[in-house]
C-alpha positions as CSV (number, residue, x, y, z in Angstrom):
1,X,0.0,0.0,0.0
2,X,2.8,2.3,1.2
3,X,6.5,2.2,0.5
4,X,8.9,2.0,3.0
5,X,10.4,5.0,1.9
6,X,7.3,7.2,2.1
7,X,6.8,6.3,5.7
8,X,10.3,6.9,6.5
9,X,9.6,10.6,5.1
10,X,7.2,10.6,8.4
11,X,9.4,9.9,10.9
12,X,10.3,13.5,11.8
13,X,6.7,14.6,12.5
14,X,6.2,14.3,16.6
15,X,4.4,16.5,18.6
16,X,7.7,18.0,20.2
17,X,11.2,18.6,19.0
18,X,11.8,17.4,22.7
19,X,12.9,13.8,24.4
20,X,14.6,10.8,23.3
21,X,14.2,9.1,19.8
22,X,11.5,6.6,19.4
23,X,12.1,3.0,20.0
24,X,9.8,2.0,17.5
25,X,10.1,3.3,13.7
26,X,7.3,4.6,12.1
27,X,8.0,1.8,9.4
28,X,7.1,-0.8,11.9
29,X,4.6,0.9,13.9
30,X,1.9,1.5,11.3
31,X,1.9,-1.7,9.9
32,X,1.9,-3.6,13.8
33,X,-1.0,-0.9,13.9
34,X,-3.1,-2.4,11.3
35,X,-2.3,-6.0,12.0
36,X,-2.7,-5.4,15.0
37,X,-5.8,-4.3,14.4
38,X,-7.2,-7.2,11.8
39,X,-6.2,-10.1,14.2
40,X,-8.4,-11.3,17.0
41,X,-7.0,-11.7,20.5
42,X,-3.8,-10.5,21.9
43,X,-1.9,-6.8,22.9
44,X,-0.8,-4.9,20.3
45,X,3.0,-5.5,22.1
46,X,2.4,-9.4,21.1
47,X,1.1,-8.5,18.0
48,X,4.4,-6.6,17.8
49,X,7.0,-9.3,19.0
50,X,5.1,-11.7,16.6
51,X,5.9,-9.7,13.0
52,X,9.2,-7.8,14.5
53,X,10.2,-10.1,17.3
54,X,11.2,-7.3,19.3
55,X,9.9,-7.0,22.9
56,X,8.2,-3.8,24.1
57,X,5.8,-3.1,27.1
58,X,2.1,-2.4,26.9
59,X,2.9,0.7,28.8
60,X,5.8,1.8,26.2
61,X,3.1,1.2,23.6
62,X,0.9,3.5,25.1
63,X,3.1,6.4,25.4
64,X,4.6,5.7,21.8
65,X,0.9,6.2,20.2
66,X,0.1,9.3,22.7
67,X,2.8,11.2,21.1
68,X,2.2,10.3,17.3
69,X,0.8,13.7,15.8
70,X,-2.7,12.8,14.3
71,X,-1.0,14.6,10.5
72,X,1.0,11.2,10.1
73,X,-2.6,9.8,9.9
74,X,-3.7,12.3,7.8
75,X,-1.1,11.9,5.3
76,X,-1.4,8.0,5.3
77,X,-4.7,8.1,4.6
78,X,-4.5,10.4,1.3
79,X,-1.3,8.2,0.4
80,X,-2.9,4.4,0.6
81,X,-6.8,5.7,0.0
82,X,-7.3,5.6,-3.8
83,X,-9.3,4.3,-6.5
84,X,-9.6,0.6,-7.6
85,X,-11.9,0.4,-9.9
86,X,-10.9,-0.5,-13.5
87,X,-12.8,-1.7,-16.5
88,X,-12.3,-5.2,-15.4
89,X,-15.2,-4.4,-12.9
90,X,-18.3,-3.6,-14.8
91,X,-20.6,-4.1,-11.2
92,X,-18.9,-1.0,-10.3
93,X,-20.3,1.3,-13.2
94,X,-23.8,2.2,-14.3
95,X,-23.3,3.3,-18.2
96,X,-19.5,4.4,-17.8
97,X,-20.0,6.0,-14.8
98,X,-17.6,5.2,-11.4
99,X,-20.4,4.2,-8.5
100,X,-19.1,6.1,-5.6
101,X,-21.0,6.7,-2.2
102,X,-21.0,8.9,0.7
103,X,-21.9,8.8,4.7
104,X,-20.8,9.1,7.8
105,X,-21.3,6.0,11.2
106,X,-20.5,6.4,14.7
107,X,-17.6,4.4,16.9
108,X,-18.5,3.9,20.8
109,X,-15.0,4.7,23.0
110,X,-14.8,3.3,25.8
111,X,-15.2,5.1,29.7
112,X,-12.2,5.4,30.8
113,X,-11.2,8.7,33.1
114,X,-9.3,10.4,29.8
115,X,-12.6,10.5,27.9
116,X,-15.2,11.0,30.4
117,X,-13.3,14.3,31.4
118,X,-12.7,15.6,27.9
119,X,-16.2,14.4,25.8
120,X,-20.0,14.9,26.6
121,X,-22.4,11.8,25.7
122,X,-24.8,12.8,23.1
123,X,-28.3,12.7,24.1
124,X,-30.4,10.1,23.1
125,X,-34.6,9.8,23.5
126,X,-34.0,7.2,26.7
127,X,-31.4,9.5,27.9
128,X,-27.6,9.9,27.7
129,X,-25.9,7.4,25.3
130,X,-24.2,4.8,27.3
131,X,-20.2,5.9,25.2
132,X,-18.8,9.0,23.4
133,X,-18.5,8.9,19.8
134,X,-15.9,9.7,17.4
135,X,-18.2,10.3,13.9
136,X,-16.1,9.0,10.6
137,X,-17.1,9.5,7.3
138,X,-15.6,7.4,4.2
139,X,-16.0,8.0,0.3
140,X,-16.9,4.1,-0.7
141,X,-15.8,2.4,-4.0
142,X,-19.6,1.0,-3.8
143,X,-18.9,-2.2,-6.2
144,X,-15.6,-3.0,-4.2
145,X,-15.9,-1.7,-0.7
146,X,-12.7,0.4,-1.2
147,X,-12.5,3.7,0.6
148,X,-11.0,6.2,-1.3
149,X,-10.9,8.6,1.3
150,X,-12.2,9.1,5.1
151,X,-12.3,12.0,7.7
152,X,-12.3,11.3,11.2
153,X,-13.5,13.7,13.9
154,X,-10.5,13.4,16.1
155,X,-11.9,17.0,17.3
156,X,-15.5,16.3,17.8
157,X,-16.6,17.7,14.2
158,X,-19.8,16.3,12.8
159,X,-20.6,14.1,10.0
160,X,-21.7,17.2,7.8
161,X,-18.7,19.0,8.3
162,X,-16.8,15.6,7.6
163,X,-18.5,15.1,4.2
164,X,-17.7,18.3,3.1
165,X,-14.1,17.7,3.2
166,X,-14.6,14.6,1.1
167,X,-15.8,15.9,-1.4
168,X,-12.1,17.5,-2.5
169,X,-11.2,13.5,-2.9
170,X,-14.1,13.4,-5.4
171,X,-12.3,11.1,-8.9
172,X,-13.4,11.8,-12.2
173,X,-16.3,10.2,-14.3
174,X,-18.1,9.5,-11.0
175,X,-21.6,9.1,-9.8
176,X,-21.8,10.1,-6.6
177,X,-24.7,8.4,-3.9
178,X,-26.0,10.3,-0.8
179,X,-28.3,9.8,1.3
180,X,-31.2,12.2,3.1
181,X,-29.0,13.5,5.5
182,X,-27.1,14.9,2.6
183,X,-30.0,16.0,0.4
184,X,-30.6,19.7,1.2
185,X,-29.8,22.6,-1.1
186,X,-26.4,23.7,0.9
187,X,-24.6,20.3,0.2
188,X,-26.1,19.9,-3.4
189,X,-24.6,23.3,-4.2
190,X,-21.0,22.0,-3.0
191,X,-21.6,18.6,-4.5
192,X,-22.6,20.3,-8.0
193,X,-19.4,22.4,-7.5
194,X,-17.0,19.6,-6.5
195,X,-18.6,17.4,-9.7
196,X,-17.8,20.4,-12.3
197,X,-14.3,20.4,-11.1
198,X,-13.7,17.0,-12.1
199,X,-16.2,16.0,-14.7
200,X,-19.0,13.9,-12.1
201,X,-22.4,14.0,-11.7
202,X,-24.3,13.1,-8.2
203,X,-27.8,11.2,-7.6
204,X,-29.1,11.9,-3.7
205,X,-32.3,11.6,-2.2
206,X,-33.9,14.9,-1.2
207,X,-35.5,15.5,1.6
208,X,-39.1,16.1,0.8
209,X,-40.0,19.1,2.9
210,X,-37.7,21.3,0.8
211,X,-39.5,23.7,-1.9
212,X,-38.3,24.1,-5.1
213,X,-39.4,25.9,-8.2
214,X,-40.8,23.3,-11.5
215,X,-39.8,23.2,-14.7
216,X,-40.2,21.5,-17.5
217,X,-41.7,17.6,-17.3
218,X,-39.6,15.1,-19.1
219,X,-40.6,12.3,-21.0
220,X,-39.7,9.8,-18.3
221,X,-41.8,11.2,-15.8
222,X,-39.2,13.3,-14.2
223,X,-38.8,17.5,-14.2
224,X,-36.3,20.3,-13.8
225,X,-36.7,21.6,-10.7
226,X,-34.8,25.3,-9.5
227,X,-33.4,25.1,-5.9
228,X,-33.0,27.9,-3.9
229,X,-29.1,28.2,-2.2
230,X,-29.8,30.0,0.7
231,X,-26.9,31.3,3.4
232,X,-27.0,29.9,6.7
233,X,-29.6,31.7,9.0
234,X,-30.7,34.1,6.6
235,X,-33.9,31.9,5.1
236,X,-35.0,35.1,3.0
237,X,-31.5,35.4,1.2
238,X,-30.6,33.6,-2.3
239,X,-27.2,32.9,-3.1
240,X,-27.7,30.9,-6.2
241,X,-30.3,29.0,-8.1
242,X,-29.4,25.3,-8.9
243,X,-30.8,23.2,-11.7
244,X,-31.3,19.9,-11.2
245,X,-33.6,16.8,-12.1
246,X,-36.0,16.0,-9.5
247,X,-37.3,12.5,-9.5
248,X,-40.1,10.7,-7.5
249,X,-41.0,7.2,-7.5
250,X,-43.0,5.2,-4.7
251,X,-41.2,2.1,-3.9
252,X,-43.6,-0.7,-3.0
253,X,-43.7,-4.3,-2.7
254,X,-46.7,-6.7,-2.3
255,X,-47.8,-7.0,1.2
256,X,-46.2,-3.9,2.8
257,X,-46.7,-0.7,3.2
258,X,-44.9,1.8,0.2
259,X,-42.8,4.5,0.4
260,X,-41.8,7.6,-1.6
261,X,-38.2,8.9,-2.7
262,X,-37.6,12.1,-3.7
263,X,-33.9,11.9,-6.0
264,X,-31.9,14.7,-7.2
265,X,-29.5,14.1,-9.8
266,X,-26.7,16.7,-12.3
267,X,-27.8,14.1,-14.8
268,X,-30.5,16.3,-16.9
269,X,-30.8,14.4,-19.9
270,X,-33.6,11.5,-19.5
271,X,-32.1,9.9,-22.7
272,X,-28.5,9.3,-20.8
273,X,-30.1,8.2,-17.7
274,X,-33.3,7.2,-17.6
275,X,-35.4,8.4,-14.4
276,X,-36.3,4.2,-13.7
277,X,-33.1,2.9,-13.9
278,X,-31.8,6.1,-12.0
279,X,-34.6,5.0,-9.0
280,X,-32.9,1.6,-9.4
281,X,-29.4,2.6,-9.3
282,X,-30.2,4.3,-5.6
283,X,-30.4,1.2,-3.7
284,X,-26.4,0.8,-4.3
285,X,-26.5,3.2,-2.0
286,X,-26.9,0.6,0.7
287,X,-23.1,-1.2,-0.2
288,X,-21.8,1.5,2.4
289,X,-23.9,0.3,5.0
290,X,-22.5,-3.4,4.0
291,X,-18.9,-1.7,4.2
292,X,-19.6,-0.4,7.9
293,X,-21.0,-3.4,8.4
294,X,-17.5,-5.5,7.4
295,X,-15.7,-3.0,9.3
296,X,-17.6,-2.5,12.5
297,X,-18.2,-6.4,13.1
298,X,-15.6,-8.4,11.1
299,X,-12.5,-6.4,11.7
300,X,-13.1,-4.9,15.0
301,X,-15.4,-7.1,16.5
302,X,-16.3,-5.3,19.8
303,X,-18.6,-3.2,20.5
304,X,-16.7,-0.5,21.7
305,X,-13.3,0.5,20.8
306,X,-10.0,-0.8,22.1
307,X,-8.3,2.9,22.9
308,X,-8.3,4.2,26.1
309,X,-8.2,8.2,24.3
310,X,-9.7,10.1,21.8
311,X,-7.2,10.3,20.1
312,X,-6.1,7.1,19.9
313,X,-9.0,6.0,19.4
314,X,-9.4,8.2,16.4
315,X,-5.6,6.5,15.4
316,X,-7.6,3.0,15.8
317,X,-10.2,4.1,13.1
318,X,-7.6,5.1,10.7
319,X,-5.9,1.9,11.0
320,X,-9.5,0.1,10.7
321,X,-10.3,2.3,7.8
322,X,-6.8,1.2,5.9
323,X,-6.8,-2.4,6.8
324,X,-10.4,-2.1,4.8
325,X,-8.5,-0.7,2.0
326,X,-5.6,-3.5,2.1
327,X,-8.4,-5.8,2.3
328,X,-10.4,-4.2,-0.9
329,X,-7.3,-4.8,-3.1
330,X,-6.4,-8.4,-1.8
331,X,-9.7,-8.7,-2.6
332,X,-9.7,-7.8,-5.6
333,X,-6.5,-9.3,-6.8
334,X,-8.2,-12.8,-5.7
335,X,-10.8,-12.1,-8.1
336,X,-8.6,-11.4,-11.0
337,X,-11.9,-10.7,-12.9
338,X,-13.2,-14.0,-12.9
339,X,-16.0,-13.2,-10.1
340,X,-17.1,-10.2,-9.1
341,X,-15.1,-8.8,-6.4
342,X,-17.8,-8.7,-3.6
343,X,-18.3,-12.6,-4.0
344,X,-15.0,-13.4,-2.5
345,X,-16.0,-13.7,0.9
346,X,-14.7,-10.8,3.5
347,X,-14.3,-13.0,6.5
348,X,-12.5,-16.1,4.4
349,X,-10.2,-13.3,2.7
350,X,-8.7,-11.9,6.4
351,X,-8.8,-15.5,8.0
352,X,-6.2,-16.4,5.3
353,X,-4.4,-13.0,5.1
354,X,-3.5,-13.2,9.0
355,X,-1.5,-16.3,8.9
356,X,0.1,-15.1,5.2
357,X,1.3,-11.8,7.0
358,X,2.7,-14.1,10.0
359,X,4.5,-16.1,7.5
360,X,5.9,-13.2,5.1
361,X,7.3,-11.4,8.3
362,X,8.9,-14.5,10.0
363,X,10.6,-16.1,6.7
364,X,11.4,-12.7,5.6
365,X,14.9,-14.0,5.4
366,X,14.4,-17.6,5.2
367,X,11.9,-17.3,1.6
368,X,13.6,-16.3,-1.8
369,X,11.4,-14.0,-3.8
370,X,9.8,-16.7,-6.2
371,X,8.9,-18.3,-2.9
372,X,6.9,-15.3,-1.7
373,X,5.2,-15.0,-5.0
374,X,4.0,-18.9,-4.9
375,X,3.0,-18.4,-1.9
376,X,1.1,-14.9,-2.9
377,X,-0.6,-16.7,-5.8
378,X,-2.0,-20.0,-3.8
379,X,-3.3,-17.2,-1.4
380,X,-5.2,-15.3,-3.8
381,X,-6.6,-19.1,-5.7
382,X,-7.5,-20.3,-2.2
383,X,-9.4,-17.0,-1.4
384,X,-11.0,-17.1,-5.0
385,X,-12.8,-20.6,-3.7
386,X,-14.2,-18.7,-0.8
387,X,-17.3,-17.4,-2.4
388,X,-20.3,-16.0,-0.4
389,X,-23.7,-17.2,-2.1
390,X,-26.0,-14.8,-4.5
391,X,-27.6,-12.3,-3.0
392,X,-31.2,-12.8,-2.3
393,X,-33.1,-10.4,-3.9
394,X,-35.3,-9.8,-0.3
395,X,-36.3,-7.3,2.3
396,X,-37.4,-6.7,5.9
397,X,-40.7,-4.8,6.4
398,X,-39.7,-0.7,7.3
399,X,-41.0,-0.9,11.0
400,X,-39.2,-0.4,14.5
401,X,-39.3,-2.3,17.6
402,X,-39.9,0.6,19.8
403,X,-41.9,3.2,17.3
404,X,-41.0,7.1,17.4
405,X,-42.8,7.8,14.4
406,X,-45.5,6.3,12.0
407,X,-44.2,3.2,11.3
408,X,-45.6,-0.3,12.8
409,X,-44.4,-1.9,15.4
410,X,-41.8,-4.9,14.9
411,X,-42.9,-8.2,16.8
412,X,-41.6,-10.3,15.0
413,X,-38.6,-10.4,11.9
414,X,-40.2,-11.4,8.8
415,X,-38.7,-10.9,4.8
416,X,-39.8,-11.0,1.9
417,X,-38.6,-12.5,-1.7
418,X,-41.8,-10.8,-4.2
419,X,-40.2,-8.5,-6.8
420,X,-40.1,-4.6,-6.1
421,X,-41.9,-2.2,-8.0
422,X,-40.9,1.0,-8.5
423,X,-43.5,3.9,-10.1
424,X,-42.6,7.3,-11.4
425,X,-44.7,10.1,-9.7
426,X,-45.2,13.3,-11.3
427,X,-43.2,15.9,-9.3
C-alpha cells in the first residue's frame, strides 16, 4: 500500500522537537497498527513481538501512540486511499459512470477517566448514550468496498462537516450516492461544484419538505426543478439558483406498506439516464452500510473501541479504515476478474491474510522471492474458492421495535422475496 520510503519521510513529524528518539520506527509501527488491528485476540506488544520479534511493554506502547501527531494519519490516509476500480469491474459502473457513495457511522470509546473528562455523551430519547462517539465519514468504492478517502473527527466535528471535506477527494467520471441527510440545497450546491471540477455528476435523495421551483416535465416522468441556495440563517437570502432533475417514484412491494423517494440528480438528460433505472441505481447506496457493516463487526469485532483516548481511538479508526483498504485490493486481486469482487468472501479473505502476514514477516529472510510470490498466488486461488452465495433479492418490512414515528411496530422479523416495484410520480 505504502513504500517504506514514504513512511520513512514521516518519521520526523512528533508532537515535540523534545525527548529521546523513538524506540519503535514509524515503518514498523503503522503496519503492527493495522495487524494489529485485523487479528483477533492479543496486545498490540504481542502483535508486535510476533511480526518484529522485538519485545516492548504495553505501557511503552501507550506512550509511543500518545505522542504520534494525528498529521502522520492524515497523510497515510490520502497516500494508501485511492481508486480501484478498473474496467475489469463492470458491477462498479452504471453506463461508464464510477459508483461512488458517501456517509458518515459512529464508533462507541470506551469510559475510561481520559474520555469521560474531555467528551459529553450525546443525548439520546432514553437519555444519555451509554459511550462518546468519534463520527467518521468514508468516500466508498460501492462495487468493491474500497474507501478512497475518510475523515475522522478526532476533534469532535460532525458528519456534515466531515463530508464536506470529502468531497475535494471526489475522482473523475463519477456518480456520486448520498443519502437524506445529505440532500438539502447547501450540500447539493457544494456537490454540484466539487462534480464540475472533475467532470461527475451526483444522484441523492432529497429530503421532501424542501420547496423548489418546477420546470419542464420530461418524458420519463421526471422534471427540472430550480433550488433555492440559501446562506445559513438568513432563510429570505438567495445565493444561487441550482438546476437539477428532481425524480419521485414510490417504492412498493406486495404486502407492505410503500414508500416515496424524492432523488436529485446533475444528470439532466432523460435519454442518458433514464429516471427508472436512475430510482434503481439508488439502492447501491446501501453497499456503504454493507462496508460499515465488514468494518464494524468483522475487523473490530467489539462493541466498543480498544483505545483508552480520543485520540487514539481516532488512530484506531484510521488503521481500521486502511486495513479495509488492504483488504479491498487483496480482494480484488483474488478475483482477478473471474468473479465479481464482492463474492470473494470478507471473512475467508482476512482469515487467510492473518496467517500469510505471519509467514511473510517471519521467513522474511528464510523465503527467496519466487517463494513469496508462490505463496502470494496459492493465497489469492484459495481465497477465490471462498465465495459467499448470491444475494437474495429480499427485504425486511420498514418498522421499528420501539416506534418514534408512524411506522408499525416490529414483533416479530419477517422478509420477503416478491419482486419490487418502482413507479414514477409526477413531481
Amino acid at each position: 500500500m505504502i513504500s517504506p520510503k514514504a513512511l520513512q519521510s514521516l518519521a520526523g513529524c512528533r508532537r515535540s522537537p523534545r525527548g529521546r528518539k523513538a524506540r519503535v520506527p514509524l515503518t514498523q509501527l503503522l503496519p503492527a497498527l493495522i495487524f494489529h488491528f485485523m487479528s483477533g485476540a492479543g496486545t498490540l506488544a504481542e502483535h508486535f513481538f510476533q511480526l518484529y520479534q522485538a519485545p516492548l511493554a504495553d505501557s511503552s506502547w501507550s506512550d509511543r501512540r500518545a505522542r504520534l501527531p494525528w498529521q502522520v494519519f492524515t497523510q497515510l490516509m490520502q497516500w494508501a486511499l485511492r481508486p480501484l476500480v478498473r474496467r475489469r469491474h463492470p458491477e462498479a459502473f452504471w453506463r461508464g459512470w464510477r459508483l461512488m457513495a458517501t456517509d458518515g457511522t459512529q464508533f462507541s470509546v470506551t469510559n475510561t477517566p481520559e474520555v469521560k473528562a474531555t467528551q459529553t455523551k450525546a443525548k439520546t430519547r432514553r437519555g444519555r448514550a451509554a459511550f462518546a462517539k468519534i463520527t467518521t465519514g468514508v468516500l466508498l468504492e460501492a462495487g468493491l468496498h474500497n474507501p478512497v478517502a475518510a475523515a475522522i473527527g478526532h476533534q469532535g466535528q460532525s458528519e456534515w462537516e466531515l463530508a464536506m471535506s470529502l468531497l475535494a477527494r471526489l475522482p473523475k467520471k463519477t456518480l456520486l450516492l448520498a443519502d437524506r441527510l445529505y440532500g438539502c440545497a447547501a450540500f447539493a450546491w457544494q456537490a454540484f461544484q466539487a462534480c464540475q471540477r472533475v467532470g461527475s455528476h451526483f444522484l441523492i435523495r432529497a429530503r421532501q419538505n424542501i420547496q423548489v421551483e418546477l420546470g419542464r416535465r420530461l418524458k420519463d416522468g421526471s422534471r427540472l426543478v430550480r433550488v433555492p441556495v440559501r446562506p445559513k440563517g438568513k432563510p429570505r437570502v438567495i445565493l444561487h439558483w441550482l438546476t437539477l432533475r428532481e425524480i419521485r417514484v414510490r417504492v412498493g412491494r406486495k404486502g407492505f406498506r410503500s414508500f416515496e423517494l424524492r432523488l436529485w440528480t446533475t444528470l439532466l438528460d432523460p435519454k442518458e439516464a433514464p429516471a427508472q433505472e436512475l430510482a434503481q441505481l439508488y439502492a447501491k447506496r446501501w453497499e456503504h452500510e454493507l462496508f460499515y457493516r465488514e468494518l464494524k463487526h468483522a475487523l473490530r469485532k467489539s462493541e466498543v473501541l480498544q483505545s483508552h483516548t480520543m485520540e487514539t481511538a481516532a488512530q484506531e479508526i484510521a488503521a481500521l479504515i486502511l486495513a479495509a483498504a488492504l483488504l479491498a485490493q487483496e480482494r480484488d486481486r483474488a478475483a482477478a476478474g473471474k468473479v465479481p469482487v464482492l463474492r470473494v468472501s470478507f471473512i475467508k479473505l482476512l482469515e487467510l491474510m492473518r496467517p500469510l502476514w505471519l509467514v511473510f514477516s517471519l521467513g522474511d529472510d528464510l523465503l527467496e522471492d519466487w517463494q513469496k510470490r508462490e505463496l502470494t498466488e496459492r493465497f489469492h486461488a484459495q481465497a477465490r474458492r471462498c465465495l459467499s452465495s448470491k444475494r437474495r433479492a429480499r427485504s425486511c418490512p420498514r418498522a421499528v421495535r420501539q416506534p418514534i414515528s408512524g411506522w408499525p411496530r416490529l414483533l416479530k422479523n419477517i422478509s420477503s422475496q416478491e419482486p419490487i416495484t418502482l413507479t414514477i410520480l409526477p413531481p
